[in-house]
mmCIF file as gemmi writes it, N, C-alpha and C atoms, coordinates in Angstrom:
data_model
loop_
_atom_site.group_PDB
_atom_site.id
_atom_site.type_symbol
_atom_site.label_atom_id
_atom_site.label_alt_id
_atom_site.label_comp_id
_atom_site.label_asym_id
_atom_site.label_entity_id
_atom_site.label_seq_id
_atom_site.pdbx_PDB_ins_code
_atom_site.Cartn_x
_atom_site.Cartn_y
_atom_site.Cartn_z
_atom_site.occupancy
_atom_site.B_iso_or_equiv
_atom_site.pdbx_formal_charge
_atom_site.auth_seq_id
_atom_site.auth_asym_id
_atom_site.pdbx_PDB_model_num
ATOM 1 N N . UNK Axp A 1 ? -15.46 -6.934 -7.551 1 0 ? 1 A 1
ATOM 2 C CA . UNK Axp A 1 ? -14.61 -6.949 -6.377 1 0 ? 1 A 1
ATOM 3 C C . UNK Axp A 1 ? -14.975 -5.765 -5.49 1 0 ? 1 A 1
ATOM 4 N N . UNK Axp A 2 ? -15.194 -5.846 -3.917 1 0 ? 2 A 1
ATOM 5 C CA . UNK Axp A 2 ? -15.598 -4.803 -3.435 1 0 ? 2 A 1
ATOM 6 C C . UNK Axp A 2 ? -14.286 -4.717 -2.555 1 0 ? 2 A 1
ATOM 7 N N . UNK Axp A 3 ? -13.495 -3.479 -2.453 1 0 ? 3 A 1
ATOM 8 C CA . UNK Axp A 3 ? -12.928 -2.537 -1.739 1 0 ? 3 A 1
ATOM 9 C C . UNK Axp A 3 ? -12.451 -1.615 -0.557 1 0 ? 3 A 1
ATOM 10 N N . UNK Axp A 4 ? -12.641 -1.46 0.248 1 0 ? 4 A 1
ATOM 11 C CA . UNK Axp A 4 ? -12.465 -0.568 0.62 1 0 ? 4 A 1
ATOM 12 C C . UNK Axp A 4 ? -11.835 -0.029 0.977 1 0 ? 4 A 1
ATOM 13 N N . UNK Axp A 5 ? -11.265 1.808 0.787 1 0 ? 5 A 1
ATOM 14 C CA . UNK Axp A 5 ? -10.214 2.448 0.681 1 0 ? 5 A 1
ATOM 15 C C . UNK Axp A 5 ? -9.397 1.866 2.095 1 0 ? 5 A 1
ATOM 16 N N . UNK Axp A 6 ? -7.77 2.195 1.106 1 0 ? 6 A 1
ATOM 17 C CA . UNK Axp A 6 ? -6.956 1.776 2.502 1 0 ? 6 A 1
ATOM 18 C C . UNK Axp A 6 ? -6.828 2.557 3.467 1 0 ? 6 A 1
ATOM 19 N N . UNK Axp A 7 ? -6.107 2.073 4.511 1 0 ? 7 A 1
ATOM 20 C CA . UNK Axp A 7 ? -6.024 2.748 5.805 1 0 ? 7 A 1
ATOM 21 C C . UNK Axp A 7 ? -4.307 3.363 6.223 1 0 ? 7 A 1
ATOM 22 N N . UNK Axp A 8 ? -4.25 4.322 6.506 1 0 ? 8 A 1
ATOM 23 C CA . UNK Axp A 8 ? -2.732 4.4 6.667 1 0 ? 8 A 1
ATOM 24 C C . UNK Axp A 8 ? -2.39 4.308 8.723 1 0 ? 8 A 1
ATOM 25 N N . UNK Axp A 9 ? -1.581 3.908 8.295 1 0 ? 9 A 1
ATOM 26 C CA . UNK Axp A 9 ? -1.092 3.185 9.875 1 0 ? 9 A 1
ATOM 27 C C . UNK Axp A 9 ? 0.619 3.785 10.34 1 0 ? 9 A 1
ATOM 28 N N . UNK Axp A 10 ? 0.803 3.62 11.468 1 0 ? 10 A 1
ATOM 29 C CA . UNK Axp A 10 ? 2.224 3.981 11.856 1 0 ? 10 A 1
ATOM 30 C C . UNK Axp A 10 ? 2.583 3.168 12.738 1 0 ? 10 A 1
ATOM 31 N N . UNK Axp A 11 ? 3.536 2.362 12.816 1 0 ? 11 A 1
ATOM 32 C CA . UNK Axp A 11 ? 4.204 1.07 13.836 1 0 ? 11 A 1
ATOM 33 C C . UNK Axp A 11 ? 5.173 2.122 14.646 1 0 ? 11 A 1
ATOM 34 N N . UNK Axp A 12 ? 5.305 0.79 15.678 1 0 ? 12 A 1
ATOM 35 C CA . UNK Axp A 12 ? 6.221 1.5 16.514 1 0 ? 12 A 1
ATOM 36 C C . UNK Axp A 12 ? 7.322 1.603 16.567 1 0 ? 12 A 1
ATOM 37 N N . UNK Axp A 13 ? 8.26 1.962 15.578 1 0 ? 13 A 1
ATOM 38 C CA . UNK Axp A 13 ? 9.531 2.688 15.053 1 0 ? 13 A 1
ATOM 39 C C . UNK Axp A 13 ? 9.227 3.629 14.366 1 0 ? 13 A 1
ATOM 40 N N . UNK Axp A 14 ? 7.996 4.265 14.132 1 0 ? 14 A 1
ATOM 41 C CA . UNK Axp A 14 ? 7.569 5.615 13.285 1 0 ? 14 A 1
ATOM 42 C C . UNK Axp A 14 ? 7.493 5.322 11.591 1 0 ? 14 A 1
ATOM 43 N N . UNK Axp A 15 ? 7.684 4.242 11.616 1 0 ? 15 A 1
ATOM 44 C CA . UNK Axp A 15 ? 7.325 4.021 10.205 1 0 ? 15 A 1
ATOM 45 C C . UNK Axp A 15 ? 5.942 3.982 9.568 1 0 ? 15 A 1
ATOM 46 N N . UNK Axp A 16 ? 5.131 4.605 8.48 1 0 ? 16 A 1
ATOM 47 C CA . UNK Axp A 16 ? 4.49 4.679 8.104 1 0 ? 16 A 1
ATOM 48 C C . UNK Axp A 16 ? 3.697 3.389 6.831 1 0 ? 16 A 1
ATOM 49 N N . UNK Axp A 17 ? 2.618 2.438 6.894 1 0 ? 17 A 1
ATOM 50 C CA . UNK Axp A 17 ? 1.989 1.675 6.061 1 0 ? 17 A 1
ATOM 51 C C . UNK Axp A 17 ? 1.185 1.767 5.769 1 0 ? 17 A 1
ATOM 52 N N . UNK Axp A 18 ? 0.127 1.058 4.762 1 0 ? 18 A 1
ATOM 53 C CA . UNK Axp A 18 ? -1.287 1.352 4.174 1 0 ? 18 A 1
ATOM 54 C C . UNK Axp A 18 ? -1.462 0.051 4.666 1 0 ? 18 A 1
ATOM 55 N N . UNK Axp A 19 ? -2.7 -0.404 4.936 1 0 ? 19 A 1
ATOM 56 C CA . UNK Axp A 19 ? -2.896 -1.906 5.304 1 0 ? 19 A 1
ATOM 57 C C . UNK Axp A 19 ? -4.782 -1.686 4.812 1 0 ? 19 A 1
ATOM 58 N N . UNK Axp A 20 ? -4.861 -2.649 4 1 0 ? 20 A 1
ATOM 59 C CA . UNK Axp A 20 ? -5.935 -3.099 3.467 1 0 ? 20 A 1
ATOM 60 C C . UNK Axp A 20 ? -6.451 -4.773 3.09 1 0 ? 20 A 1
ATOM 61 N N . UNK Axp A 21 ? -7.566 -5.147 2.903 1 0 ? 21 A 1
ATOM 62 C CA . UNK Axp A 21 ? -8.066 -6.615 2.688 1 0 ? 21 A 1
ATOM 63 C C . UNK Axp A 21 ? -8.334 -7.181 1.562 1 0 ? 21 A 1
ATOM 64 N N . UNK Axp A 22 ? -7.889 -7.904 1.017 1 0 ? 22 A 1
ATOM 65 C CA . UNK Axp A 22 ? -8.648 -8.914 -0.3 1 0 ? 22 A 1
ATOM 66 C C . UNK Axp A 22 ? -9.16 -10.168 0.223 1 0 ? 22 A 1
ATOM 67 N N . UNK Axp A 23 ? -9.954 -10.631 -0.088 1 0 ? 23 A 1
ATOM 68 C CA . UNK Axp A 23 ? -10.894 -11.702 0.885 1 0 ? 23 A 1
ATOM 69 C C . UNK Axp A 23 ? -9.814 -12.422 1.811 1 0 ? 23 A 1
ATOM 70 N N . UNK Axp A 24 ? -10.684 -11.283 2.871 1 0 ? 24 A 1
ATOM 71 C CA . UNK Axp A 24 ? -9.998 -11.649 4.521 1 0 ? 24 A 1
ATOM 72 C C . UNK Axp A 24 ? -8.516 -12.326 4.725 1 0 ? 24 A 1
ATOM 73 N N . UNK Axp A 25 ? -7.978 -11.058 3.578 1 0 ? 25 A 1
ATOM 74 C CA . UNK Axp A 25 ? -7.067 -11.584 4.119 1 0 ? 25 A 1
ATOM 75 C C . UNK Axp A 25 ? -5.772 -10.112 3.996 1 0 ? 25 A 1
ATOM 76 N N . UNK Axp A 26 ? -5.316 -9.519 4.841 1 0 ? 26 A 1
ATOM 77 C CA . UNK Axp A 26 ? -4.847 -8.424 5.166 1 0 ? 26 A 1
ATOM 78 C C . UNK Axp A 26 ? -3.506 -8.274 4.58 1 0 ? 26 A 1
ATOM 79 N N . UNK Axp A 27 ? -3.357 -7.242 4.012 1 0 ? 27 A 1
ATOM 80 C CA . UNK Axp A 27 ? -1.956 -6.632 3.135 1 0 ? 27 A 1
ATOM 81 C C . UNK Axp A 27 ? -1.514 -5.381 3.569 1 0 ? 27 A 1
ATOM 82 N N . UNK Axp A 28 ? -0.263 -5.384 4.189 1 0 ? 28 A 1
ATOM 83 C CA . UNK Axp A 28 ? 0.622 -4.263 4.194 1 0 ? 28 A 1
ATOM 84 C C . UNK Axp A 28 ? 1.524 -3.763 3.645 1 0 ? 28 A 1
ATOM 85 N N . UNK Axp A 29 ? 1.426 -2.452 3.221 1 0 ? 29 A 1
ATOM 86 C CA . UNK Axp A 29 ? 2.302 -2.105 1.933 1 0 ? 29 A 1
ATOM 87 C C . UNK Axp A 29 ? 3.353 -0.378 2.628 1 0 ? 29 A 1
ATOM 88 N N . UNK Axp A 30 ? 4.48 -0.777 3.039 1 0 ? 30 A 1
ATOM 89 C CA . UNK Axp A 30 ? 5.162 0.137 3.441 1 0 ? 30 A 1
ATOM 90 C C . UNK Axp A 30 ? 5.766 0.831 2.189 1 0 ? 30 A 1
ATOM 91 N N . UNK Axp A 31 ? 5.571 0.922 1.059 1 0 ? 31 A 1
ATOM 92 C CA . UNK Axp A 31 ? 5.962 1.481 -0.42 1 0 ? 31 A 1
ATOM 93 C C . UNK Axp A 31 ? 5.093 1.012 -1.62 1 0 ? 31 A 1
ATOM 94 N N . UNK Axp A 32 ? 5.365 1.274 -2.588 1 0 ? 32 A 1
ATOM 95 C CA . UNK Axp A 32 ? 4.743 1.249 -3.784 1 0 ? 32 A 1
ATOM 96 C C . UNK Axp A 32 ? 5.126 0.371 -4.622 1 0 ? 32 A 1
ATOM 97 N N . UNK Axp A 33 ? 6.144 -0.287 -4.214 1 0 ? 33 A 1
ATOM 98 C CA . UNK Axp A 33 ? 7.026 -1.482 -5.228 1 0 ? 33 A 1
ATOM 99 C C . UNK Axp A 33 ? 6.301 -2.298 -5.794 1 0 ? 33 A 1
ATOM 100 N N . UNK Axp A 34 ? 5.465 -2.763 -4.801 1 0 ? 34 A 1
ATOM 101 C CA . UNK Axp A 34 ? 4.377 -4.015 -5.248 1 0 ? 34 A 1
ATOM 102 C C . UNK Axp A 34 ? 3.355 -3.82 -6.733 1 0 ? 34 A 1
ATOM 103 N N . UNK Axp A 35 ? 3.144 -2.694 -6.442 1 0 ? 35 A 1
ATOM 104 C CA . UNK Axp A 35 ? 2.068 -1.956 -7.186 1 0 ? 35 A 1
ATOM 105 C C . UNK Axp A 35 ? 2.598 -1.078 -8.292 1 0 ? 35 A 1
ATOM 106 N N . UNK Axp A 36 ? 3.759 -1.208 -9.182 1 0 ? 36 A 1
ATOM 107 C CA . UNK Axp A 36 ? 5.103 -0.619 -9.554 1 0 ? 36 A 1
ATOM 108 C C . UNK Axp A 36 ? 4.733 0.635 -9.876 1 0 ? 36 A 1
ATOM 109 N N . UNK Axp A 37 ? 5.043 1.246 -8.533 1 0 ? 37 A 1
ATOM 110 C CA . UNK Axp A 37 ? 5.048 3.133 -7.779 1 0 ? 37 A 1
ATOM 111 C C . UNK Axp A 37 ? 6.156 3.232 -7.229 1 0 ? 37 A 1
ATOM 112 N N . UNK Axp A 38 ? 7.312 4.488 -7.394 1 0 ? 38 A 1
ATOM 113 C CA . UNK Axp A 38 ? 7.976 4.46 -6.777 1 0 ? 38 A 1
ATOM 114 C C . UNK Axp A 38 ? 7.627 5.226 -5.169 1 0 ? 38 A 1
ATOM 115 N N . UNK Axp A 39 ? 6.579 5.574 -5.106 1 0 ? 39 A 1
ATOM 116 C CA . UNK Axp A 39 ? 6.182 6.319 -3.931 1 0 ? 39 A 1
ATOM 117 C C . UNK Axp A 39 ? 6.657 5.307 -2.22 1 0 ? 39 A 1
ATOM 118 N N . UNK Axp A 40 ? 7.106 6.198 -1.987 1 0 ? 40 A 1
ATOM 119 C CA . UNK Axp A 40 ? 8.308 5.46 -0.543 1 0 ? 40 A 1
ATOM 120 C C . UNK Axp A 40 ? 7.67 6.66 0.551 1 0 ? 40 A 1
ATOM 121 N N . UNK Axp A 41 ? 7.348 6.679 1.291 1 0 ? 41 A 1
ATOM 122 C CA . UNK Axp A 41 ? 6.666 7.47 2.438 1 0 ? 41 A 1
ATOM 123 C C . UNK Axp A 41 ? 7.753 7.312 3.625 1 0 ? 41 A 1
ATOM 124 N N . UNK Axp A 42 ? 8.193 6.423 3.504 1 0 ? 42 A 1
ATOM 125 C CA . UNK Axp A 42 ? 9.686 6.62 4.699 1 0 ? 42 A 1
ATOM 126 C C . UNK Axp A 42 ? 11.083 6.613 4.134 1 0 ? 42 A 1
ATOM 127 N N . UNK Axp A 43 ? 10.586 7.694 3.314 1 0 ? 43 A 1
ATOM 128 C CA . UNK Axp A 43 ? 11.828 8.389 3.009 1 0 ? 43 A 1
ATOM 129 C C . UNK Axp A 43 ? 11.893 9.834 2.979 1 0 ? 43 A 1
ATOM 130 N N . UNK Axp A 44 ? 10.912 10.317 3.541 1 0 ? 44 A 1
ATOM 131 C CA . UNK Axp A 44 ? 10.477 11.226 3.655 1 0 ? 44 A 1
ATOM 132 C C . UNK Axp A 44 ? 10.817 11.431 5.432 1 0 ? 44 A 1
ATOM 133 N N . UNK Axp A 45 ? 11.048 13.01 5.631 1 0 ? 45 A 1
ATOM 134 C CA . UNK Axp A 45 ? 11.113 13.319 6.767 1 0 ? 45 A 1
ATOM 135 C C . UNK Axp A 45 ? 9.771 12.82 7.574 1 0 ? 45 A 1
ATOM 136 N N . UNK Axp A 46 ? 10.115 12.412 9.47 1 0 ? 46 A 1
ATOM 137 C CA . UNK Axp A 46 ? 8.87 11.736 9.867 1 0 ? 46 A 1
ATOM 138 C C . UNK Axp A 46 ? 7.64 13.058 9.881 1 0 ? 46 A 1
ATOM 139 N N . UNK Axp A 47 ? 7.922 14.239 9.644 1 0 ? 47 A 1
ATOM 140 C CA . UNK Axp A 47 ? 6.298 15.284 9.936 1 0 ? 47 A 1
ATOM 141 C C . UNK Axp A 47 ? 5.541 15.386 8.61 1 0 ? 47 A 1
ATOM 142 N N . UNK Axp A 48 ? 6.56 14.449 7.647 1 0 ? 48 A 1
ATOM 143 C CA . UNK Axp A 48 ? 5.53 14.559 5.958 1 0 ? 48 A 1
ATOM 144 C C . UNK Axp A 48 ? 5.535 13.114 5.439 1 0 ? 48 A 1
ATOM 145 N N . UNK Axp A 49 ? 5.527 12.1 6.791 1 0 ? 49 A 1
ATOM 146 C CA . UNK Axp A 49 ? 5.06 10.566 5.99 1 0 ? 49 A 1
ATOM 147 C C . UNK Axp A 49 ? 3.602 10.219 6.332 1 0 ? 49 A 1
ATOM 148 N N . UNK Axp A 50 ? 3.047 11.536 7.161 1 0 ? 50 A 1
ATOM 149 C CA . UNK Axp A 50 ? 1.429 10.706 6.807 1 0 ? 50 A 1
ATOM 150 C C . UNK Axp A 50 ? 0.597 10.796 5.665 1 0 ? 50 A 1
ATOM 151 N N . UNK Axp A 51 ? 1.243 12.489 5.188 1 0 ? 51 A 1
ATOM 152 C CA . UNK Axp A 51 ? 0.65 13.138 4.036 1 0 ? 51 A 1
ATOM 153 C C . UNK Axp A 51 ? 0.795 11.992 3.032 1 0 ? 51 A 1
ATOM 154 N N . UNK Axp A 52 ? 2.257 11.69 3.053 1 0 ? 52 A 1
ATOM 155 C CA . UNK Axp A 52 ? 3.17 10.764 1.294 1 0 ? 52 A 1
ATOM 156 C C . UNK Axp A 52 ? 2.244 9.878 1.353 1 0 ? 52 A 1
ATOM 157 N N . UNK Axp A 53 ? 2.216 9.351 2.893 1 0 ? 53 A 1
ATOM 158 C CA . UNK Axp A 53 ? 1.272 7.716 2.582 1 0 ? 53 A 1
ATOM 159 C C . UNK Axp A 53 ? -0.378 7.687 2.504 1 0 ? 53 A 1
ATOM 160 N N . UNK Axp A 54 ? -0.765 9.079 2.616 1 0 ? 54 A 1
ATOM 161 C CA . UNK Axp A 54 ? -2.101 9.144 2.197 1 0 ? 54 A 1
ATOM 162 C C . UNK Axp A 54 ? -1.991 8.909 0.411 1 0 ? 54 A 1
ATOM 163 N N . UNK Axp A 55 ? -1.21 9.579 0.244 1 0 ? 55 A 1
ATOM 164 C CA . UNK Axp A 55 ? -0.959 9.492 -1.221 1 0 ? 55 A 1
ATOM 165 C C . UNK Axp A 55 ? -0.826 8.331 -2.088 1 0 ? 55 A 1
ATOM 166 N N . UNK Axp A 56 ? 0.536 7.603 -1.401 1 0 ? 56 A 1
ATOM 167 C CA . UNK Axp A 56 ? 0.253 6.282 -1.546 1 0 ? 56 A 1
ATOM 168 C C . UNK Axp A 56 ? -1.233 4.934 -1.429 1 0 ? 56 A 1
ATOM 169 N N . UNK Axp A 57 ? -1.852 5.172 -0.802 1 0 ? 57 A 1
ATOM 170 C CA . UNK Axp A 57 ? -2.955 5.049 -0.624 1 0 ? 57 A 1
ATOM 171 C C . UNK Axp A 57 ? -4.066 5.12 -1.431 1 0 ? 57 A 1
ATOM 172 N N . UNK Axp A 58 ? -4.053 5.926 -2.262 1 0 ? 58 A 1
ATOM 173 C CA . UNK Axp A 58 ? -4.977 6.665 -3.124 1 0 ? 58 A 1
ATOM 174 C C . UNK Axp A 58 ? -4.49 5.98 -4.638 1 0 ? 58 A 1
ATOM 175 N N . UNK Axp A 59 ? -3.119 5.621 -4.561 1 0 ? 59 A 1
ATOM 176 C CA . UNK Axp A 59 ? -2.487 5.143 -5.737 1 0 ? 59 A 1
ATOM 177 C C . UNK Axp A 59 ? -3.057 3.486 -5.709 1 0 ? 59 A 1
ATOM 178 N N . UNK Axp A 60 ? -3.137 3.248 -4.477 1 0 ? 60 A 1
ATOM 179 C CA . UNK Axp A 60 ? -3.216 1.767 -4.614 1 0 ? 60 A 1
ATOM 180 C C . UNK Axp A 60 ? -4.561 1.203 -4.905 1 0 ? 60 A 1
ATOM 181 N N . UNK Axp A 61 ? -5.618 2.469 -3.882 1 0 ? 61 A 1
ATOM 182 C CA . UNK Axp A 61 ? -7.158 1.958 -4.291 1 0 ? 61 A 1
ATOM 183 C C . UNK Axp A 61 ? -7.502 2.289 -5.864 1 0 ? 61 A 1
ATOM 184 N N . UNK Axp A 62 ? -6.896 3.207 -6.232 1 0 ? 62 A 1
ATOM 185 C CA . UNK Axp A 62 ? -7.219 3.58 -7.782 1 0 ? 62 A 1
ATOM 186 C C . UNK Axp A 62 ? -6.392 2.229 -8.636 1 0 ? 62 A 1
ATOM 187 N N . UNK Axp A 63 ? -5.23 1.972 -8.402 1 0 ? 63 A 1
ATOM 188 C CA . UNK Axp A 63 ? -4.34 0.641 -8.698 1 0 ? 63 A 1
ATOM 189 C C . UNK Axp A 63 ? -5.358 -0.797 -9.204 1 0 ? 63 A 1
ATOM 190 N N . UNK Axp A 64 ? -5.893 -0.965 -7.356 1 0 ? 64 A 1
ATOM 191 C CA . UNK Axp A 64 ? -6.835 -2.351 -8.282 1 0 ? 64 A 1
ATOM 192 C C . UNK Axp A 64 ? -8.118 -2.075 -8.457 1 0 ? 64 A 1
ATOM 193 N N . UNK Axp A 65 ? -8.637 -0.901 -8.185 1 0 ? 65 A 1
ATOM 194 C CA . UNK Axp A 65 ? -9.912 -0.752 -8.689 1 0 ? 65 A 1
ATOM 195 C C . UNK Axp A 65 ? -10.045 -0.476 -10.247 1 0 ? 65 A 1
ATOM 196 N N . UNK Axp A 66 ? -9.096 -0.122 -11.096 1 0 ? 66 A 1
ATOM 197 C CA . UNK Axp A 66 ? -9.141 -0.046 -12.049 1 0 ? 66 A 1
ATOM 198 C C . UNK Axp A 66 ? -8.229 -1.706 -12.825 1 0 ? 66 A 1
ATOM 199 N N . UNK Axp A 67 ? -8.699 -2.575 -11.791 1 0 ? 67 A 1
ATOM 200 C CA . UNK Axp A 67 ? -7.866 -4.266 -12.989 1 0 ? 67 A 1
ATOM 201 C C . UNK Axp A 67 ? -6.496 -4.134 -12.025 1 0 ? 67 A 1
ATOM 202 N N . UNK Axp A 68 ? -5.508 -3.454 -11.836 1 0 ? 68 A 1
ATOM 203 C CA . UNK Axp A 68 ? -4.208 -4.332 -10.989 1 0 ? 68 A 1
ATOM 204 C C . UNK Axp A 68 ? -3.763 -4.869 -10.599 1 0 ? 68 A 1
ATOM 205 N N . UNK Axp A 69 ? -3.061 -5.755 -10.558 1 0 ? 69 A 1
ATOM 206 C CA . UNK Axp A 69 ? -2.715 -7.259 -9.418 1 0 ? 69 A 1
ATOM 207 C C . UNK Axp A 69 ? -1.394 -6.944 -8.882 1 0 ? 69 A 1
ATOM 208 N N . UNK Axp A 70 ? -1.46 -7.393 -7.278 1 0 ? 70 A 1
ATOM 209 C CA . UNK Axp A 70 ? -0.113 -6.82 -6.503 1 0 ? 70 A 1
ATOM 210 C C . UNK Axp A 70 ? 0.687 -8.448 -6.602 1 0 ? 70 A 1
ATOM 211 N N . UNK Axp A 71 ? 1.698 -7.887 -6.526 1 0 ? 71 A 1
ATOM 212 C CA . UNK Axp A 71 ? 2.915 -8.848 -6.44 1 0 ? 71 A 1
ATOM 213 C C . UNK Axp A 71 ? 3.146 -9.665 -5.632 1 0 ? 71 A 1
ATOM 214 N N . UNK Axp A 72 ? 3.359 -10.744 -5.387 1 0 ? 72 A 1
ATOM 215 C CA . UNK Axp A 72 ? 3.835 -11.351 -4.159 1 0 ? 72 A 1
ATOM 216 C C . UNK Axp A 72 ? 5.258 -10.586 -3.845 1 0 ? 72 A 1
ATOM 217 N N . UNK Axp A 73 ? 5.189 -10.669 -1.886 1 0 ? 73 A 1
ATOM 218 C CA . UNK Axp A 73 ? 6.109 -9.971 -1.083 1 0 ? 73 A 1
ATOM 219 C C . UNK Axp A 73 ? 7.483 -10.74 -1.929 1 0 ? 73 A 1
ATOM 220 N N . UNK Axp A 74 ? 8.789 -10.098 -2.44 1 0 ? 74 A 1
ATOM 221 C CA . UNK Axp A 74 ? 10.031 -10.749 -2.311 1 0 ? 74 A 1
ATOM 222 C C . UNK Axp A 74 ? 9.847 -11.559 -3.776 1 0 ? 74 A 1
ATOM 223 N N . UNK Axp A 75 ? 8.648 -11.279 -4.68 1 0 ? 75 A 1
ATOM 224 C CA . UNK Axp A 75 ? 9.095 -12.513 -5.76 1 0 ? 75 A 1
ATOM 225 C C . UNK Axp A 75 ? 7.723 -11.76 -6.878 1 0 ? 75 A 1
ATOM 226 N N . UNK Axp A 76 ? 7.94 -12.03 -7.891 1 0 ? 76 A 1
ATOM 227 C CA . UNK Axp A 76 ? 7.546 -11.564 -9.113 1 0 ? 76 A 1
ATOM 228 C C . UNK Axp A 76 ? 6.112 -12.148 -9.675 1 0 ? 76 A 1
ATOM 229 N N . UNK Axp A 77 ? 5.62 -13.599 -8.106 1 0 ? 77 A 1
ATOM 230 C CA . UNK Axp A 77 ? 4.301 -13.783 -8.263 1 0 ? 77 A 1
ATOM 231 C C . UNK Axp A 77 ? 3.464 -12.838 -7.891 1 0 ? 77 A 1
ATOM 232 N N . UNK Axp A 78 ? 2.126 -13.428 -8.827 1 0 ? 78 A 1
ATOM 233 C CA . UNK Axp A 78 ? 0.886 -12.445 -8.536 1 0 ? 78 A 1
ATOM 234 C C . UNK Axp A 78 ? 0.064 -12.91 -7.644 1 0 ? 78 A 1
ATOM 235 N N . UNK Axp A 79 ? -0.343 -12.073 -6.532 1 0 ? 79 A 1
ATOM 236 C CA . UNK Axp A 79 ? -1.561 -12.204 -5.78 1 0 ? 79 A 1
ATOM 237 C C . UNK Axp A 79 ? -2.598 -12.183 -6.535 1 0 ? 79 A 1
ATOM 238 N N . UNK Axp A 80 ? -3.319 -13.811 -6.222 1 0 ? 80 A 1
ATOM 239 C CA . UNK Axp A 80 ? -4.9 -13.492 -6.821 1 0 ? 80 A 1
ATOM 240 C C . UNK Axp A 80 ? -5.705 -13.316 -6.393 1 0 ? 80 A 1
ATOM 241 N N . UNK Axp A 81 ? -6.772 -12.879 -7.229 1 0 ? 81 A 1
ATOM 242 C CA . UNK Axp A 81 ? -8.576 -12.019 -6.205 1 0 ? 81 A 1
ATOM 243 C C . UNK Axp A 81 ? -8.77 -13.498 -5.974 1 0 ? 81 A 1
């Protein structure tokens, strides 16, 4: 499976996401739930959610690069490669 590290992003309400691809097809992850992390980056004051969600970030490429499968949004299915 090839990779590449995620990207951290900020919408326009100041909220902070990671948004990355599994064959072409784009995932946004505003927390760690999916990936069972409690790491939450907007919960954090807004001058230390780019740092959290770099962090987050780092959890997630290490996540499926080492075997992980993310959750489907809202339900306990698995996204497959």
């Amino acid at each position: 499976m090839k990779l590449q590290f995620p990207k951290v992003h900020t919408d326009s309400i100041n909220k902070v996401f990671v948004s990355f691809y599994i064959k072409n097809k784009r995932y946004r992850l505003y927390n760690g739930k999916r990936i069972n992390s409690t790491t939450d980056p907007n919960s954090y004051p807004i001058d230390q959610r780019l740092s959290i969600a770099k962090v987050l970030a780092a959890e997630i490429y290490s996540y499926l690069i080492n075997g992980g499968v993310l959750l489907s949004h809202r339900s306990n299915n698995l996204v497959m490669w």
